[in-house]
C-alpha positions as CSV (number, residue, x, y, z in Angstrom):
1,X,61.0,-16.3,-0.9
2,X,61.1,-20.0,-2.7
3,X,64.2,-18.4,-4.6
4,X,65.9,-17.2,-1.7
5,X,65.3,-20.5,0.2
6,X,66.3,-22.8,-2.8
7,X,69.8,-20.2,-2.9
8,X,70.8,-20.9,0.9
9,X,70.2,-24.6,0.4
10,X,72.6,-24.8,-2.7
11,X,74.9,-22.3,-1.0
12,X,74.6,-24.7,2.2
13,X,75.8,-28.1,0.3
14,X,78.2,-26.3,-1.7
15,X,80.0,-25.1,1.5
16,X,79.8,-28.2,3.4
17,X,79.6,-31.6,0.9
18,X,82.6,-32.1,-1.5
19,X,79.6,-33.6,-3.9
20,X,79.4,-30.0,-5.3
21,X,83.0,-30.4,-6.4
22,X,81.4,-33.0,-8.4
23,X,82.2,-36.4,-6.7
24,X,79.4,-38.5,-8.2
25,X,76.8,-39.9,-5.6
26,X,76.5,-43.7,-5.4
27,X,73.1,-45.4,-4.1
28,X,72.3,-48.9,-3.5
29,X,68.6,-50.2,-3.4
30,X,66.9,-53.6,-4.7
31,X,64.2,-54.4,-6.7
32,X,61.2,-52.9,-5.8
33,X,58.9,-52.4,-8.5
34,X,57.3,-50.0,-9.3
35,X,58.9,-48.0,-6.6
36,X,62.6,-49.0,-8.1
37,X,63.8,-51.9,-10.1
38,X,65.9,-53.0,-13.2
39,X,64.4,-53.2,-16.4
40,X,66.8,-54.2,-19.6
41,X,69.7,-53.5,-17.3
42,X,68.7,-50.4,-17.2
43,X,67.0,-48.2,-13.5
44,X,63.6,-47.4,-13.5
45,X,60.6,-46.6,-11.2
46,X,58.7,-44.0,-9.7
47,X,61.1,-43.1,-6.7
48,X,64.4,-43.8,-9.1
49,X,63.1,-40.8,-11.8
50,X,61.9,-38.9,-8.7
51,X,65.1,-39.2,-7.0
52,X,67.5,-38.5,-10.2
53,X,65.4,-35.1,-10.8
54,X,65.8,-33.7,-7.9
55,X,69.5,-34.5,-7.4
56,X,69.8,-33.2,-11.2
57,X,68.1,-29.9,-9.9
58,X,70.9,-29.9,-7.3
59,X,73.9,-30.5,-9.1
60,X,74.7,-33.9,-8.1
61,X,75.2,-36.3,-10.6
62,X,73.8,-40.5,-9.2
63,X,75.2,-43.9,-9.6
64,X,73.1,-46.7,-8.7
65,X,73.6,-50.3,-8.0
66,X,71.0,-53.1,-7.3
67,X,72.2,-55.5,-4.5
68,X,69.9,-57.8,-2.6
69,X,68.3,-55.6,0.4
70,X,70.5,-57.3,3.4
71,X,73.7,-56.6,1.4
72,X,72.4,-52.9,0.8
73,X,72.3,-52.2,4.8
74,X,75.3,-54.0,5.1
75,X,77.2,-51.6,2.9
76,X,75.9,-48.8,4.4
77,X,76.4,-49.4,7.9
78,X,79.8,-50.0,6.9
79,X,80.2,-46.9,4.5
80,X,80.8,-48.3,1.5
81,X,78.2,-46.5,-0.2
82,X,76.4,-42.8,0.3
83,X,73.1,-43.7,0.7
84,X,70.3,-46.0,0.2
85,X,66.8,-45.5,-1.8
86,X,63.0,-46.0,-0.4
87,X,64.5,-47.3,3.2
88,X,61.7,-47.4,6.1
89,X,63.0,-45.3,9.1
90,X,64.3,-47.5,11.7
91,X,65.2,-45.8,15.2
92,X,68.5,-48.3,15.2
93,X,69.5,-46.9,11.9
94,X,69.7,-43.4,13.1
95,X,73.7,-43.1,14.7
96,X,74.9,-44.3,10.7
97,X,72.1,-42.7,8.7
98,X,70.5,-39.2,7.6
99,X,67.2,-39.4,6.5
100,X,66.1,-36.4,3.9
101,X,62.8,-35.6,6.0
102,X,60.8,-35.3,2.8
103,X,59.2,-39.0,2.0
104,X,59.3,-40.2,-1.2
105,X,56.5,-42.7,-1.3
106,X,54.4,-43.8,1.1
107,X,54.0,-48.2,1.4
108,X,50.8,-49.8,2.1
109,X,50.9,-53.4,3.3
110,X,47.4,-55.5,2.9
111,X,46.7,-59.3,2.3
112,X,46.2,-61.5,-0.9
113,X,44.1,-64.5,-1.2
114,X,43.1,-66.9,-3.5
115,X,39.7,-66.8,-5.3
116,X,39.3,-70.1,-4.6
117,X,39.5,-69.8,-0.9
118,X,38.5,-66.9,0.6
119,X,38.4,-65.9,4.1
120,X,36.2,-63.1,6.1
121,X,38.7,-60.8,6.9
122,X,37.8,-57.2,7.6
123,X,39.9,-56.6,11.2
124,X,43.5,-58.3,12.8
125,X,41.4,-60.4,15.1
126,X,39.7,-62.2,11.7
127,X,43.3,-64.0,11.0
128,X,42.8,-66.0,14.1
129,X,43.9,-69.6,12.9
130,X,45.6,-68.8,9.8
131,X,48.0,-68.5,8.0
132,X,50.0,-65.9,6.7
133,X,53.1,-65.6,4.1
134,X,55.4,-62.8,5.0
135,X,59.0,-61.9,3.9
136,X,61.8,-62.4,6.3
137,X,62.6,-59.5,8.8
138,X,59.9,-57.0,7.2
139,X,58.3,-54.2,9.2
140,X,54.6,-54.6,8.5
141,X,53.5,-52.9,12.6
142,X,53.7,-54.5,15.8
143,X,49.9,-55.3,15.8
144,X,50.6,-57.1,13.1
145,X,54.2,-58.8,14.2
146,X,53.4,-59.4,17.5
147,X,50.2,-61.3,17.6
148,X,49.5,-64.6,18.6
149,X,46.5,-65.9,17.3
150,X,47.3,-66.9,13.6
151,X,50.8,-67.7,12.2
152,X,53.5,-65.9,10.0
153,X,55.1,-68.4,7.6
154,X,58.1,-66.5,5.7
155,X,59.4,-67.2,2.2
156,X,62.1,-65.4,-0.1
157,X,60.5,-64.0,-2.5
158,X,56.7,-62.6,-2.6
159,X,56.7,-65.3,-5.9
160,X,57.4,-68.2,-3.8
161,X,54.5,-66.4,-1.5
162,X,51.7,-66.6,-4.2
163,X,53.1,-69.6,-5.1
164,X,51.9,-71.0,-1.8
165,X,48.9,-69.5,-2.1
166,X,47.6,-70.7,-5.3
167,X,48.5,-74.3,-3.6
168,X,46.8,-73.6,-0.1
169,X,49.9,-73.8,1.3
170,X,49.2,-70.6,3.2
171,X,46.1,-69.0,3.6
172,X,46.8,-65.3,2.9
173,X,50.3,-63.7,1.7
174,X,51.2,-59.8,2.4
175,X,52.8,-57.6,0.6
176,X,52.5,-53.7,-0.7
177,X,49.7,-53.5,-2.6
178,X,51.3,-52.0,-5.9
179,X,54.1,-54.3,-5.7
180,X,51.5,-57.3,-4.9
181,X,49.2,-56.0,-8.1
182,X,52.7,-55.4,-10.0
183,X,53.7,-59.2,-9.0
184,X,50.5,-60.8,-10.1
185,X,49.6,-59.0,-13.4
186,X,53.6,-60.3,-14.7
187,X,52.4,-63.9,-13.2
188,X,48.8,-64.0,-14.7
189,X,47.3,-64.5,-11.9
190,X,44.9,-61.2,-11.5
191,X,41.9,-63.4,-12.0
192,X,42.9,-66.1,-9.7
193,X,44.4,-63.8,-6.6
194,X,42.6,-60.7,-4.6
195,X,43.6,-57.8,-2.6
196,X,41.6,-57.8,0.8
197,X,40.5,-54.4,1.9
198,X,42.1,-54.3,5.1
199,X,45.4,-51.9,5.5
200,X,47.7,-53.9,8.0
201,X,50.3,-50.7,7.9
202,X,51.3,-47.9,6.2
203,X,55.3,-47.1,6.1
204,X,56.6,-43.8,4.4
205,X,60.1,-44.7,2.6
206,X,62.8,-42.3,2.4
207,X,66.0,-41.6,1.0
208,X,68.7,-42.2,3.2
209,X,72.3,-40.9,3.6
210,X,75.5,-42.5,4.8
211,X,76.1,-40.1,8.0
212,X,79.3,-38.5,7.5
213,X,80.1,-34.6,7.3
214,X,78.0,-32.6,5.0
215,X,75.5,-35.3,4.6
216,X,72.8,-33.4,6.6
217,X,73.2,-30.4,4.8
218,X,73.0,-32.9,1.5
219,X,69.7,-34.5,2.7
220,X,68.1,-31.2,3.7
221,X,68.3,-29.8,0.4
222,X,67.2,-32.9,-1.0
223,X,64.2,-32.4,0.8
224,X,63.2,-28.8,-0.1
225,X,63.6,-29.3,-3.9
226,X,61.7,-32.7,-3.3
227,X,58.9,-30.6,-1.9
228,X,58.8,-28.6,-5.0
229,X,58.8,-30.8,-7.6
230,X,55.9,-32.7,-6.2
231,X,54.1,-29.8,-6.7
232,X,54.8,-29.8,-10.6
233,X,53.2,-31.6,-13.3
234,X,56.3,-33.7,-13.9
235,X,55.8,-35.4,-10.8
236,X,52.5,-36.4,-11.3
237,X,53.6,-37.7,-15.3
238,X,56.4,-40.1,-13.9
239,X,53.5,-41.2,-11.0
240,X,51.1,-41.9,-14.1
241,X,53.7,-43.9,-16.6
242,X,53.9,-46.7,-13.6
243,X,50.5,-46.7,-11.9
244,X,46.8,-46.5,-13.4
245,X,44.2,-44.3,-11.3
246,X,43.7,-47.6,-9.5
247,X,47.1,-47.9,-8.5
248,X,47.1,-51.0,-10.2
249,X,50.8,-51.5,-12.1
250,X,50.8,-51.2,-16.2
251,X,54.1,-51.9,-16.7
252,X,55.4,-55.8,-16.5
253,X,58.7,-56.0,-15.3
254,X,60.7,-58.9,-13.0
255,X,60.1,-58.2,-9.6
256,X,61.6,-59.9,-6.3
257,X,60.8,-59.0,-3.0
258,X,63.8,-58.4,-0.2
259,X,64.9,-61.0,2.4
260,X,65.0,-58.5,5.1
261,X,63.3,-55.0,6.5
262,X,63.2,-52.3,4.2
C-alpha cells in the first residue's frame, strides 16, 4: 500500500505541475539557524537538508535564495518565487499560499535572562512590570501579544536583543529556544544568559507554495514522502549533526533573526 500511494502522488504531480518537466523549483527563506541559514555561502540546516531530500525523492530539483524575511513574503505574495521555507501558517496567507500539511519543525518560543538579574517567572501573569525584547511583527500567541501588564520593547535582530539584556536595558528577551541557545553559544554568552522554563508558544513551520495550478498537488506529495522519511534513520542523523540531546546548537554559525512574522 506505501508503494501504491507514493505511485499516485508522483503520477499526480507529474500530470498536473510542469516541475516534473524539470523546471527547477526556487525557494526563498532567511536565516534561521539551525532550522536554515547560510554558512560559507553555502545552505544548511535541519529543515534545508530535510527539504532538499524529500524534493530529491520526488524529482524536483531546488534553488534557494536568502532574502531578509519581509522581502521573502513580499515576493511571494507577488509570485516571484514558488515557495517559502519554515513559514508559520497565517489565516491571511491562505488565498496566495499552499501549505504542504506535513510540518517540518515545530518552534518553541520561551524567555532569556541575565544571570545577573533574574526574575521569578514561572506563569504570563509573573511579567507584570517588565520588560520584554521581541522582534518586530513576530507571532509569539495572543496571550502573549495582547497583554497589558508588562511591556514589549522590539529590536532587529535577537543580537541587539541580548545586547540589551546583558546591559539591563530590558529585562527578558524571547526568542526560539534552539535559535536563542544557537545565538548565545556563537556570542559567549552561555554562562552569562539563561533559558527560563516557561513555553510562551509553540508554532509548527511549514513549507509553503506560491498558489498557482498544480501547486496543491506539488505540496501534497511533498507531504507523504515527508512523512516517510521522518520515519528513517536519515532523518534522525541530519536532526543530530545540528542539535545535541539537549537541543542545545553544536554548530557556530552567523545567525540573524527576521524583522517581521515568520
Amino acid at each position: 500500500m506505501p508503494h501504491i500511494a507514493r505511485l499516485f502522488w508522483i503520477l499526480l504531480l507529474a500530470s498536473l505541475s510542469p516541475l516534473a518537466l524539470g523546471e527547477r523549483l526556487r525557494l526563498v527563506t532567511d536565516d534561521w539557524a539551525p532550522y536554515v541559514y547560510q554558512h560559507e555561502g553555502q545552505p544548511r540546516g535541519i529543515d534545508y537538508e530535510v527539504t532538499t531530500q524529500v524534493f530529491k525523492r520526488l524529482g524536483v530539483e531546488v534553488e534557494l535564495q536568502f532574502l531578509p524575511w519581509k522581502r521573502c513574503l513580499a515576493m511571494i505574495k507577488q509570485g516571484l518565487a514558488d515557495g517559502i521555507l519554515d513559514i508559520f501558517q497565517i489565516e491571511s496567507r491562505q488565498p496566495y499560499l499552499v501549505y504542504a500539511p506535513e510540518p517540518l519543525s515545530e518552534v518553541e518560543f520561551v524567555l532569556f535572562q541575565a544571570q545577573a538579574r533574574r526574575h521569578a517567572v514561572t506563569q504570563l501573569k509573573d511579567l507584570s512590570g517588565l520588560t520584554v525584547g521581541t522582534s518586530p511583527g513576530y507571532t509569539y500567541g495572543a496571550a502573549f501579544s495582547e497583554a497589558s501588564y508588562f511591556k514589549r520593547e522590539a529590536a532587529p535582530t535577537l543580537e541587539a536583543n541580548f545586547g540589551k539584556l546583558m546591559l539591563g536595558r530590558i529585562d527578558l528577551a524571547i526568542t526560539d529556544r534552539r535559535v536563542g541557545h544557537h545565538l548565545l553559544n556563537q556570542l559567549g554568552l552561555q554562562r552569562q544568559v539563561e533559558e527560563l522554563p516557561l513555553v510562551i508558544s509553540h508554532q509548527t513551520q511549514y513549507l509553503g507554495l506560491v498558489r498557482k495550478p498544480g501547486r496543491e498537488a506539488l505540496a501534497l506529495a511533498f507531504a507523504e514522502e515527508l512523512q516517510r522519511f521522518k520515519q528513517e534513520p536519515a532523518y534522525a542523523a541530519i536532526s543530530s549533526r545540528y542539535t545535541s540531546d539537549t537541543g542545545n546548537i553544536l554548530n557556530a554559525v552567523e545567525q540573524q533573526e527576521s524583522s517581521t512574522a515568520r
